[in-house]
N, C-alpha and C positions, 0 to 999 in steps of 0.2 A: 371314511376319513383316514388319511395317513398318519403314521403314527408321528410325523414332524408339524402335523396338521393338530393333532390332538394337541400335544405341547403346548404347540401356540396358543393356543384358547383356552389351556388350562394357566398357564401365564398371566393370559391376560384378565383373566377370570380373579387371580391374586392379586393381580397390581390393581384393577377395581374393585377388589371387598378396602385393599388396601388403602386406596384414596377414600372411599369412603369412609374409614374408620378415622380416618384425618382431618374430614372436613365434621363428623361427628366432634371430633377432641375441640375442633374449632369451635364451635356452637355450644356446646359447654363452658367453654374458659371466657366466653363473652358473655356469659350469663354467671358463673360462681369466679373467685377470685382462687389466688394462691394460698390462703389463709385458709380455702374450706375442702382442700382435697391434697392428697398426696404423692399426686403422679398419675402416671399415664402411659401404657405398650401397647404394641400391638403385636398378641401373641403369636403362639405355632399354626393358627388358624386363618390370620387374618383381621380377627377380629377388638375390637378395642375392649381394652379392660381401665379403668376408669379405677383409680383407688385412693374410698373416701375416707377421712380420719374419723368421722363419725357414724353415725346411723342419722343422719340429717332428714328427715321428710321428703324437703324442697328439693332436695340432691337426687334422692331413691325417687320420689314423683318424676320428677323430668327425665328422667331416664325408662321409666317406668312406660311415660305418656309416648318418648323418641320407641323404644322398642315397640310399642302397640300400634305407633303411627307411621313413621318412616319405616320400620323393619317388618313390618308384618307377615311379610311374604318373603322377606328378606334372611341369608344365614349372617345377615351383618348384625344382628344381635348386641349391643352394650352388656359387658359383663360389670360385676360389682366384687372387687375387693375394698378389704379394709387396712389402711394403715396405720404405724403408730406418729409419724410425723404427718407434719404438712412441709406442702414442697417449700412456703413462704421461709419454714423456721431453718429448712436445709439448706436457703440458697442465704439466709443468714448465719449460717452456721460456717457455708464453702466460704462467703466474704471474708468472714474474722480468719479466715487457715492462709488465704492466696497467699498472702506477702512474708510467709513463713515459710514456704513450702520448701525453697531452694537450702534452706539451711537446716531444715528435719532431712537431706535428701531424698528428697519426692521428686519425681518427675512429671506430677501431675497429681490432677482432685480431679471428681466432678459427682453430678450428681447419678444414682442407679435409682431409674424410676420404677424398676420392674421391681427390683428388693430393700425399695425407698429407704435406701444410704446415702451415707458419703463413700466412696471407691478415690482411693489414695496407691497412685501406682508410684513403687521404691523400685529402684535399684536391684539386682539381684545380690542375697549377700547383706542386704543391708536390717539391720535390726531389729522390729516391730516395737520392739520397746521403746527406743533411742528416740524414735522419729516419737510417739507421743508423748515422751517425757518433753523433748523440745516444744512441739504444739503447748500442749500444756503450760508449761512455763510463760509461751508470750500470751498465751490467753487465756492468764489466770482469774485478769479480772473480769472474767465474764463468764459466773459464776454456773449458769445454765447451759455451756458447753462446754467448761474445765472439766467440772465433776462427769463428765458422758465421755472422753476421751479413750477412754480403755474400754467403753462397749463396742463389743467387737460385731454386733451385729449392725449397730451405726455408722461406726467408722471400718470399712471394710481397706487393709491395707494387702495389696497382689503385686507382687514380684511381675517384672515386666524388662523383657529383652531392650527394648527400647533405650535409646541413646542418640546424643545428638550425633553423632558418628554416623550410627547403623541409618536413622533418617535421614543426612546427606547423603551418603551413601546408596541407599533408596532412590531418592529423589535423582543424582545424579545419573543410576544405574538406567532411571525411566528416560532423561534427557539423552539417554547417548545409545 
């Protein structure tokens, strides 16, 4: 086999452990809710990693019964981490931040499932402090995410070249 021959099949060999690990997250999250896990990657291998917020039975079973049954012979293996949120409490955590965002300058949130955060991209140059004193302030009365604003392993804030500029600019440079 040619070594443009190997490639291929090693490709594609990735994009199916890949889908599978997809179609695995899918058959999960129809079965457990956003309340009983904390996300979901798929790592350097391929394979999905699954991470629960607690040590749950019913969670570790079914994953336990999918790797004995579907994987068996499989390197699609379900890995188990553990986190300290659930995704339900972080995408009510992103909710209460959106409409503040533009005035902490932020250029964006969202959720990091692999380091189950919140990822707040600023401006370069722009404060780390500034921007959570402002969060903080409009959502003070919500006492369960005011007091967490300055953990920094939750709310993860990265500098980011992005601008609506450089994105037109982008976007233009692909049209022409």
């Amino acid at each position: 086999m040619g070594v443009f021959a190997a490639d291929a099949v090693e490709k594609n060999s990735a994009i199916s452990r890949q889908s599978r690990a997809v179609e695995q997250l899918q058959a999960f999250r129809g079965r457990f809710n956003d309340e009983e896990y904390g996300g979901a990657y798929i790592d350097e291998n391929n394979q999905l990693v699954i991470k629960l917020v607690s040590d749950d039975d019913a969670q570790s079973a079914y994953i336990k019964r999918v790797n004995l049954t579907d994987n068996l012979f499989s390197k699609n293996k379900i890995k188990i981490e553990y986190a300290d949120y659930s995704m339900d409490y972080l995408k009510k955590i992103l909710d209460e931040l959106m409409p503040f965002l533009e005035e902490a300058d932020l250029m964006g949130a969202g959720i990091d499932m692999e380091h189950n955060c919140i990822i707040m991209d600023a401006s370069a140059g722009v404060d780390a402090d500034s921007i959570r004193k402002v969060l903080s302030d409009h959502i003070a009365e919500v006492p369960e995410i005011s007091q967490k604003i300055y953990d920094e392993d939750l709310f993860v804030i990265q500098e980011t070249e992005l601008s609506l500029q450089n994105t037109a600019d982008g976007i233009c440079g692909i049209l022409y």
